[in-house]
Structures are given as C-alpha cells and as structure tokens.
C-alpha positions in Angstrom: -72.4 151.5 105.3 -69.8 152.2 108.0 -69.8 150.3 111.3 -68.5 152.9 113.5 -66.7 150.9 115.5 -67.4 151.6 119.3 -63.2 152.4 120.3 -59.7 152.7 119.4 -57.9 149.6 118.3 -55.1 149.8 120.3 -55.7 151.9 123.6 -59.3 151.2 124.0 -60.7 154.4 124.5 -64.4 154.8 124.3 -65.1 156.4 120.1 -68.9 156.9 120.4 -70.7 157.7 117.3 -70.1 161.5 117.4 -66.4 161.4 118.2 -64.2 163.6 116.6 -61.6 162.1 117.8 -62.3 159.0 115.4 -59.6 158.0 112.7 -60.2 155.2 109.5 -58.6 153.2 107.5 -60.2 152.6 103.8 -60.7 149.4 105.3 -62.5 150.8 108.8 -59.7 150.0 111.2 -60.6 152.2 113.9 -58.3 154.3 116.0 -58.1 157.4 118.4 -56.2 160.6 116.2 -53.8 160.7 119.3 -52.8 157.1 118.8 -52.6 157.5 114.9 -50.7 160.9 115.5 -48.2 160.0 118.4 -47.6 155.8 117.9 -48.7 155.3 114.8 -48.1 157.8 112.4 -50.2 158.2 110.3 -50.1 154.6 108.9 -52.6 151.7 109.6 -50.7 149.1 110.8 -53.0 146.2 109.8 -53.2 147.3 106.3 -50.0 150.1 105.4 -53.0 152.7 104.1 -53.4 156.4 105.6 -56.4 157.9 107.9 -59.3 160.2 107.3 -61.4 161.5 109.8 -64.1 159.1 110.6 -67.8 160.5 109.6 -70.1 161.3 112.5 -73.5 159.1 111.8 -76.3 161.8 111.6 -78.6 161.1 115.5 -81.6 161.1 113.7 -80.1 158.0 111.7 -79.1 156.1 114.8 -82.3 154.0 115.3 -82.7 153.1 111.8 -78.6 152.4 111.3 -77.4 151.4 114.4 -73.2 151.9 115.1 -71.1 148.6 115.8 -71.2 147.3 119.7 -68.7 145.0 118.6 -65.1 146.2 120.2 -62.0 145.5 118.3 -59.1 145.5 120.9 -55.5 144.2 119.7 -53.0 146.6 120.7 -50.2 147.3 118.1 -46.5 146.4 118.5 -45.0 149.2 118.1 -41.8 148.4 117.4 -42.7 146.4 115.0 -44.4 148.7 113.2 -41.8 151.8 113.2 -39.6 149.0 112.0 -42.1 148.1 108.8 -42.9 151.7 108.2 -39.1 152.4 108.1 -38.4 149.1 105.7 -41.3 150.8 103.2 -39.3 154.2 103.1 
C-alpha cells in the first residue's frame, strides 16, 4: 500500500492525501508536478525513473489506511542533477 507521503521532497509544500498536484516515483519518492516539471524534469533524482500521478486514497479509506505523517525533506541539487540527467543522454 502507498504511504502518501504528506509533501514534496524538495520545496516542502504541503501534498495532502487528495492532491492532485502529487507526483511518484516506482519507488514513492514524492514530489509537487511543478517541481518535477520545472527543476526536475521529469526524472527522479534519487532513483533516475520517471513520475506518474500519485493516486488519491479514497476518504472513506482514511481511518482504516491512514496516509504517512512522516515528512521527507532533502532538497535536490540541481545542478547536479541536470548534470547526471545530461551524462545518461
């Protein structure tokens, strides 16, 4: 089951369970679709994959599957990731 991670990875910004604004990995790193759009593009920098929309937990489903409270905040250097997406090319 997905944890829904509570916010985006780099900037922070608040991702609650209904977001569509919420972007995976396969691997559930979580971040905002203007971060994955504008910085990152397209490419999960912790593991090189691509981003799907993330699912929005049914409400009813909350109480009995609860979304992750746990926040995941390390901010991507970018420059270091254009340069590894550009090195992959």
């Amino acid at each position: 089951m997905l944890e829904i991670r509570p916010t985006c990875e780099h900037c922070n910004k608040d991702l609650p369970s209904d977001s569509k604004e919420a972007m995976i990995c396969t691997f559930e790193c979580t971040f905002c679709v203007t971060c994955v759009e504008e910085l990152l593009l397209g490419v999960c920098p912790n593991c090189g994959g691509d981003f799907q929309p993330r699912p929005i937990r049914p409400s009813h489903l909350l109480d009995k599957y609860p979304v992750s409270q746990t926040v995941v905040h390390k901010p991507v250097n970018l420059d270091v990731h254009i340069k590894n997406i550009s090195s992959n090319d």
